[in-house]
N, C-alpha and C positions, 0 to 999 in steps of 0.2 A: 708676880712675874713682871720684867718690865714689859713696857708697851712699844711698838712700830704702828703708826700709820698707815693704810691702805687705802689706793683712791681706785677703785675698781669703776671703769668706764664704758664695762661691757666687752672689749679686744680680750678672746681664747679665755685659754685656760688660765684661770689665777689659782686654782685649788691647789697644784703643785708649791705655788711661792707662799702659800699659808700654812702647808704643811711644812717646807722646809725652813721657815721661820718659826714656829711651833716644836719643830724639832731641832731646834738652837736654843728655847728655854726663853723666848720671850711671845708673846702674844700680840695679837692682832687688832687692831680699833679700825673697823671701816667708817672711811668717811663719807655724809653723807648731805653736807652742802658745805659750801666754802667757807662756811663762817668754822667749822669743824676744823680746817686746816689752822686757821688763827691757835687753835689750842696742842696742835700736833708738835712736840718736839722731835722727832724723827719722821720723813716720810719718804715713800716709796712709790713710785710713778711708776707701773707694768704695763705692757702695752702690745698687739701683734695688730698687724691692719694696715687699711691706707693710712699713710700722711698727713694727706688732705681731712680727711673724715674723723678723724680720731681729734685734730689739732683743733676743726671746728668745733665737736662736740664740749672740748675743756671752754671753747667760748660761749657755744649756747648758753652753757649750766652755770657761766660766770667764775669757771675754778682756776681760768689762766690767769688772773689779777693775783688772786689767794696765792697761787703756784707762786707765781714769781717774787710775792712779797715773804712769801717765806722763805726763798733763796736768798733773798737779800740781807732777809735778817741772820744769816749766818749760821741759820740753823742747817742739821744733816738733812741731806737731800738724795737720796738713788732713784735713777733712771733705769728703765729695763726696756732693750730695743726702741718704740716708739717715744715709751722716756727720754732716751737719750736722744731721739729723732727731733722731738718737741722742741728741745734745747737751741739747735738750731735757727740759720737764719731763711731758710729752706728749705725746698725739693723739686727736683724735677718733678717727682711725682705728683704735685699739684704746682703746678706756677702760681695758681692766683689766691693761694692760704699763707702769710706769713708764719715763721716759729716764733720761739720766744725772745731768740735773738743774743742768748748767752755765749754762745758759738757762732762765731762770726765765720761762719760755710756751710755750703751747699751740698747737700745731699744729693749724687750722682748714679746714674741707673747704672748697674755692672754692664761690659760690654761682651755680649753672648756670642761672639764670633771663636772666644777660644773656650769655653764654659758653658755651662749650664748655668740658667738663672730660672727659677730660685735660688741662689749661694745657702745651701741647705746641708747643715753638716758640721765635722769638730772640726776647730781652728785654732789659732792662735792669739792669743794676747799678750805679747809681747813685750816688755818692759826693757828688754836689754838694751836697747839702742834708740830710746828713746828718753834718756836725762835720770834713767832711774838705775843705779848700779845692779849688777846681774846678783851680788850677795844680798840685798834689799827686796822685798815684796809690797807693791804697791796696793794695798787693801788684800790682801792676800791670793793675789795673781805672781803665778809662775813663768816664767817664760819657755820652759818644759812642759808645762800643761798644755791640753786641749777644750773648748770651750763649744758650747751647743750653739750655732748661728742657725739663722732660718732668717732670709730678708733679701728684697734687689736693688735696695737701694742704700748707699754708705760713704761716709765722710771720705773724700781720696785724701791720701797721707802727702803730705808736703814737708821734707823737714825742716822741722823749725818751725812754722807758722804758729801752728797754735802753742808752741814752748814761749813764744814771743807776749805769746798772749797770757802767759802764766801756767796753761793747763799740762799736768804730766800724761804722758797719752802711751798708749798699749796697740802698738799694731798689729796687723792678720795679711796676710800676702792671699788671694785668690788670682788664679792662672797668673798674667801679667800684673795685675791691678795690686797696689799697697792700699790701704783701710786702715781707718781707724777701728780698734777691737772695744776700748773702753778709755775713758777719759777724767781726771779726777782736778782740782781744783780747791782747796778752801775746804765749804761744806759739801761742798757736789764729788759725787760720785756716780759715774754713767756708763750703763756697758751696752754694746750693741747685741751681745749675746744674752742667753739667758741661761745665769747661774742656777737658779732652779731645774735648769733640764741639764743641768752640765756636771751631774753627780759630785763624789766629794772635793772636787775643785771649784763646783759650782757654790757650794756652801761654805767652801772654808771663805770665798770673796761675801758671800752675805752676811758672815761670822765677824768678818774684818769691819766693817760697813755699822752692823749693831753695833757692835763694842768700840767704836770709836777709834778704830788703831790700821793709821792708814800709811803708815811707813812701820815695816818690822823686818828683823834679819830671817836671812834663809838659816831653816836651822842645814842644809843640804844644799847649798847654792850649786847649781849647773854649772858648767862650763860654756862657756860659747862655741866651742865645736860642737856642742852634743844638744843644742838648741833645733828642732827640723820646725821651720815653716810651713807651711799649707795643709790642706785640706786632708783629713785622713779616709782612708778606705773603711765606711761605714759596714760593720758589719750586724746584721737585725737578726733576732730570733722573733718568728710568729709563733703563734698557738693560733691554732682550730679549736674554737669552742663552742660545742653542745650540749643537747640535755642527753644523757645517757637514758635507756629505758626503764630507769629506774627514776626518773627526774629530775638530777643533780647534772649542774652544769660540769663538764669534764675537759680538759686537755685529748684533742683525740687525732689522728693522721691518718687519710686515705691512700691509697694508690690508683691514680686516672679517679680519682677523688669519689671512691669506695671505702667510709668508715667502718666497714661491717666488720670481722673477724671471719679469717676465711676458714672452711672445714674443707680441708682436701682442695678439692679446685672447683667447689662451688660457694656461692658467698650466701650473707643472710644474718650472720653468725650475732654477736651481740655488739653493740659499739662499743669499739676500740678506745679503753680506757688508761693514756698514759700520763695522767695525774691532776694537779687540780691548779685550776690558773694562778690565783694569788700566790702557790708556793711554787711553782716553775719560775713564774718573771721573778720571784726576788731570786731566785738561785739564776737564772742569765743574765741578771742584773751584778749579783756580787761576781759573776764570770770576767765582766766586761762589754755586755752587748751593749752597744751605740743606741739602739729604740729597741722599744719590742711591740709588736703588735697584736690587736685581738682579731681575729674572726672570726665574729657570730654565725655560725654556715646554717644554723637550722633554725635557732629558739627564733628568729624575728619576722617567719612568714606571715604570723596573724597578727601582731601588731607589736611592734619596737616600744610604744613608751608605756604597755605592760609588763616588758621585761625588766622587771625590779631587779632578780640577781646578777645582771650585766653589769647594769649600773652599779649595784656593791661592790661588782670583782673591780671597777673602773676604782672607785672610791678606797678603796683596801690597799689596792696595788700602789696608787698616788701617794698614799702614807712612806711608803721607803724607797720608790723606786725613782729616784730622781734622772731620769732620762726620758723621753717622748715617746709618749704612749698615742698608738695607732688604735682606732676600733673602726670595723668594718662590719656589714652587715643591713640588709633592708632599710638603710639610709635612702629614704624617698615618702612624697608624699602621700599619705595614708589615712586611716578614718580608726578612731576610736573606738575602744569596746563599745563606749556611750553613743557612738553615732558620730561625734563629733572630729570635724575634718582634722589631721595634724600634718603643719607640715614638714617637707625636710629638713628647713633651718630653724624648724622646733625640736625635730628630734637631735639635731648635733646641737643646740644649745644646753640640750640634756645633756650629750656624752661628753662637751668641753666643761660644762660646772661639775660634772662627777668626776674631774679626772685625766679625762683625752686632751692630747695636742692637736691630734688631724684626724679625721673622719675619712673613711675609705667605701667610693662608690662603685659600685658592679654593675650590677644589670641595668640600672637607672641610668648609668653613662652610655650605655649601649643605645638605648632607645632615645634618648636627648640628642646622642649624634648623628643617627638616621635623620631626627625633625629638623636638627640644623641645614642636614643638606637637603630635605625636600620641599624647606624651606627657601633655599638658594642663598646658607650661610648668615642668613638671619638673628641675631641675637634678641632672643627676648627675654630675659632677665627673670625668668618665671621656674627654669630648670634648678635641678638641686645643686649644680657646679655651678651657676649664676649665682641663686640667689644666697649660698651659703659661702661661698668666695666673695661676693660683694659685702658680707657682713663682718667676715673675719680673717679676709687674707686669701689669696692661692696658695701660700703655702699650708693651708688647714687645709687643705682640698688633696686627695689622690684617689687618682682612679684604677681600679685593680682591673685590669685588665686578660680575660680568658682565654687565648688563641687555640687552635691546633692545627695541625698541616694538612691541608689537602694538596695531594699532587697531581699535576698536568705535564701532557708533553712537548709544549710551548708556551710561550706567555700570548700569543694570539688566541689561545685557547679558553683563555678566561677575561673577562675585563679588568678582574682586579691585580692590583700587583704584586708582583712573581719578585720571586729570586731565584738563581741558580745556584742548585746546594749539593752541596759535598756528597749526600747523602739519596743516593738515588731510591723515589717509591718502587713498591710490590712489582709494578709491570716496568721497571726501569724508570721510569719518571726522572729526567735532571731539572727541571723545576718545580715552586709550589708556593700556593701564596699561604697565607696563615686566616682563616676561618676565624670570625667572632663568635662567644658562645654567650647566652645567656643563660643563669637557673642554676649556677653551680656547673656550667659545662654541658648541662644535659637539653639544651638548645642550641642547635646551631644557627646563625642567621647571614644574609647573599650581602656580608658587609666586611671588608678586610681590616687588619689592626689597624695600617695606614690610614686607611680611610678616620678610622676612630679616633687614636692619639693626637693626630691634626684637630681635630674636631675639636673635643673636652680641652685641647690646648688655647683653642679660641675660645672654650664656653668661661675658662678660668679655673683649670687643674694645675696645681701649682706640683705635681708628682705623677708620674706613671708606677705601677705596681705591676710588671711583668710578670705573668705567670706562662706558663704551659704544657698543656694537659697532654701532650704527650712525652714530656718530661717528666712530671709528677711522678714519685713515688718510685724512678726507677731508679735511683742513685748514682748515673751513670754522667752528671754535669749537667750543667747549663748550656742550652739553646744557643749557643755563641752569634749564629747565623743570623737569628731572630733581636737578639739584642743590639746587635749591630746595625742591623736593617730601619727597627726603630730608634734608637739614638741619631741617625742621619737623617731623619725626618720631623724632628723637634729639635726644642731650644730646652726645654724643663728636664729636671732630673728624670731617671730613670734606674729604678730598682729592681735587679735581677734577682726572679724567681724559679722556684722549681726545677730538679733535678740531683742538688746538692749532694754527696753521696760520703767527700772526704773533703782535708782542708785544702788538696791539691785543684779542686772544682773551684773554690774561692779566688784562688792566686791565677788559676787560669783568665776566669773572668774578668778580672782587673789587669791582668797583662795582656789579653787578647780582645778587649773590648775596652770601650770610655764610658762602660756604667759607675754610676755613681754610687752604688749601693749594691750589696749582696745578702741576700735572706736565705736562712737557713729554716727547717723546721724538724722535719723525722730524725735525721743526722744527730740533734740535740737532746729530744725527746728519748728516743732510744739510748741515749746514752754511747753512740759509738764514739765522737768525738762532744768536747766541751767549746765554748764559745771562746773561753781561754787557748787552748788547743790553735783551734784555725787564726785565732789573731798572732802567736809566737809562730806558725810559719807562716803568714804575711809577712813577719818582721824578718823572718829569713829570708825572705825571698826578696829584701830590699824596697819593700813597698811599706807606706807609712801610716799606722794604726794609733790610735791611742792606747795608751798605757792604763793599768785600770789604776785606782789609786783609793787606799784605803779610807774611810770613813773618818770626818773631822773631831 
């Protein structure tokens, strides 16, 4: 088989871009000190992270020298996000680290007054109106296709500068802001997204890249009316995964997050088995879901890095599922069967080498954000959103968050804060604030979302994960009230949960709110609608999805 390069630096998940170059028919050589890269003829720089951190590390280990003498020599060269980052002449995000200097500009933090940052999501990369003819493919990027970004900071687009400078470049429109999407040159080839998580558009640019063929025609060139820029409306299918009581981990769906099977209208019954994870995500995957995610709800009370078959479904699913894999689940610090302490940025270094893009924290975020503020906003670097965001990014970090309504008959009536809602409680109530839960819901604590999402936004949650339990399971839509409430209280994405019922809950949600994201689960499970389903009436309904597109 021929060979690629891999300089794996520690940033996320690389097990995705080893599969999807394995599943292109060529094999992997990690490199393992710089004298390695001397004998690389192709290499691949992956990368998610700070700037600063990741650009120092290629200097500790002496691999920036090696890096760039192998650019020089003409050999193939791909960048993947921090890849492409490194190239650079720097970043806001560290002023005092230089890049490598091959890209003469500066990496600029998005400006979150009309967006969300993290810029987290499918985009574009662009070739039409940047020097590359719209019938030609630039390593085999479309200007119809959609691309998996996750990042805050990116080259702004100027035209012409860097054409000036030789390079053909791929741009991505986020709210106002133009970006560079990926940029190619010579031997260099650089994307700021990652082809690996960007399904079969994501591999046909890695296909282009091996094989050497970085100008080729469309066999189905676009048009430039039928070209849409920005950001699409992600849509995610989760799975709830348990051990059934038979042992076997299963696909299973609550209602007010009740697994049991009901007998009449009392519960107890057997866990709710609606099928097995490895074979749901690839069927939401060949659907068209944007991510999918796990939630471990049960197997990780006694101890997460005994749970070997998690970790297989993580490793199995990674094999073909080429989009961002979530797992959630007893991510917090813990103690071994053996006695011995583990902690949380041990356990998600587990679930990103098996597989995961981003790690999902629950109840561990609940109690992190009380100690912040009785702390009086203190950061101490010691929590699982500290320390596992300071090693691989905010955007590896989301925090799932629990609410449910309690209602009052003034906002003086409580200290936390209220909304006035549509929807008046039991004894008339027209306000009510939203309750934090820990334990799966079945804790309530005297601390509101607000309070919360502020919080783990400061601790370095690079995602919220709204749910709500009194939503759950009733199919009757999304929480509009509560999603809105929190969107105006942060800068970070924000992914609508719980409620989903038809595609019409989806379109509502994006047309009557500015979440970034929509998750579905029972809906899909059950089989009432397919993830295909709700993405063709988003498209009707004039709102912008990615298109799924068939395997390379």
């Amino acid at each position: 088989m021929p060979t690629v390069h891999l300089l794996d630096y520690v940033a996320g998940n690389v097990r995705s871009l080893v599969n999807a170059i394995e599943k292109l028919g060529y094999e992997v050589e990690w490199i393992k000190s710089p004298a390695d890269i001397a004998k690389a003829e192709k290499l691949i720089l992956p990368g998610v992270g700070h700037f600063g951190y990741c650009v120092s590390q290629f200097a500790k280990a002496n691999y920036t020298d090696a890096i760039c003498e192998h650019i020089r020599a003409g050999k193939p060269f791909m960048g993947i996000c921090v890849g492409l980052q490194a190239l650079c002449a720097g970043s806001e995000e560290d002023e005092a680290v230089p890049g490598f200097g091959f890209i003469n500009k500066k990496l600029v933090k998005f400006d979150p007054r009309d967006k969300s940052v993290p810029h987290i999501g499918w985009n574009s990369a662009n070739t039409a109106l940047s020097g590359t003819k719209v019938d030609e493919s630039l390593y085999g990027l479309r200007p119809d296709s959609k691309y998996y970004y996750v990042h805050s900071y990116a080259i702004p687009y100027r035209e012409g500068e860097l054409e000036k400078a030789g390079w053909a470049v791929a741009t991505a429109r986020y709210g106002n802001e133009e970006f560079v999407g990926a940029v190619s040159r010579d031997n260099v080839l650089a994307t700021q997204f990652h082809p690996e998580k960007s399904g079969a558009a994501g591999l046909r640019v890695i296909k282009a890249f091996l094989d050497g063929r970085s100008i080729q025609p469309l066999s189905s060139p676009p048009t430039v009316n039928s070209i849409q820029e920005g950001l699409t409306r992600r849509v995610i299918a989760c799975l709830d995964v348990r051990t059934n009581d038979q042992g076997d981990l299963v696909v299973t769906k609550g209602d007010q997050y009740d697994v049991r099977e009901r007998d009449g209208v009392s519960t107890g019954g057997a866990v709710r088995n609606l099928g097995k994870p490895v074979e749901m995500a690839q069927k939401y995957y060949e659907q068209g879901a944007d991510e999918v995610t796990f939630l471990n709800i049960t197997s990780f009370r006694n101890c997460p890095v005994a749970d070997l078959p998690m970790l297989e479904i993580l490793r199995r699913t990674s094999e073909t599922v080429f989009v961002p894999l979530t797992i959630g689940g007893g991510i917090r610090d813990t103690v071994d069967t053996d006695g011995s302490k583990v902690s949380a940025l041990d356990i998600a270094t587990l679930y990103f080498k098996s597989g995961a893009d981003k790690v999902s924290i629950g109840s561990d975020a609940v109690t992190a954000a009380e100690e912040y503020y009785a702390s009086g906003k203190k950061l101490t670097g010691t929590t699982a959103i500290e320390s596992i965001s300071a090693a691989y990014g905010n955007q590896a970090v989301v925090v799932s968050v629990d609410p449910r309504r309690v209602y009052v008959s003034s906002p003086s009536s409580t200290s936390h804060h209220t909304i006035r809602t549509a929807f008046p409680g039991p004894q008339g109530e027209e306000y009510c604030w939203y309750q934090c839960t820990i334990k799966g819901g079945r804790e309530g604590r005297d601390f509101d979302v607000i309070q919360l999402v502020r919080a783990v936004e400061a601790l370095g949650a690079g995602e919220i994960l709204l749910n709500c339990i009194d939503k759950d399971g009733t199919n009757s839509g999304f929480d509009l009230e509560l999603i809105r409430d929190v969107k105006s209280a942060i800068d970070i994405p924000v992914i609508a949960s719980s409620g989903a019922g038809n595609p019409g809950h989806f379109a509502e949600v994006f047309e009557k709110t500015s979440a970034d994201a929509a998750l579905g689960a029972g809906i899909f499970h059950r089989g009432e609608y397919t993830v295909k389903q709700v993405k063709e009436h988003l498209q009707q309904e004039n709102l912008l999805v990615r298109r799924y597109e068939e395997d390379t």
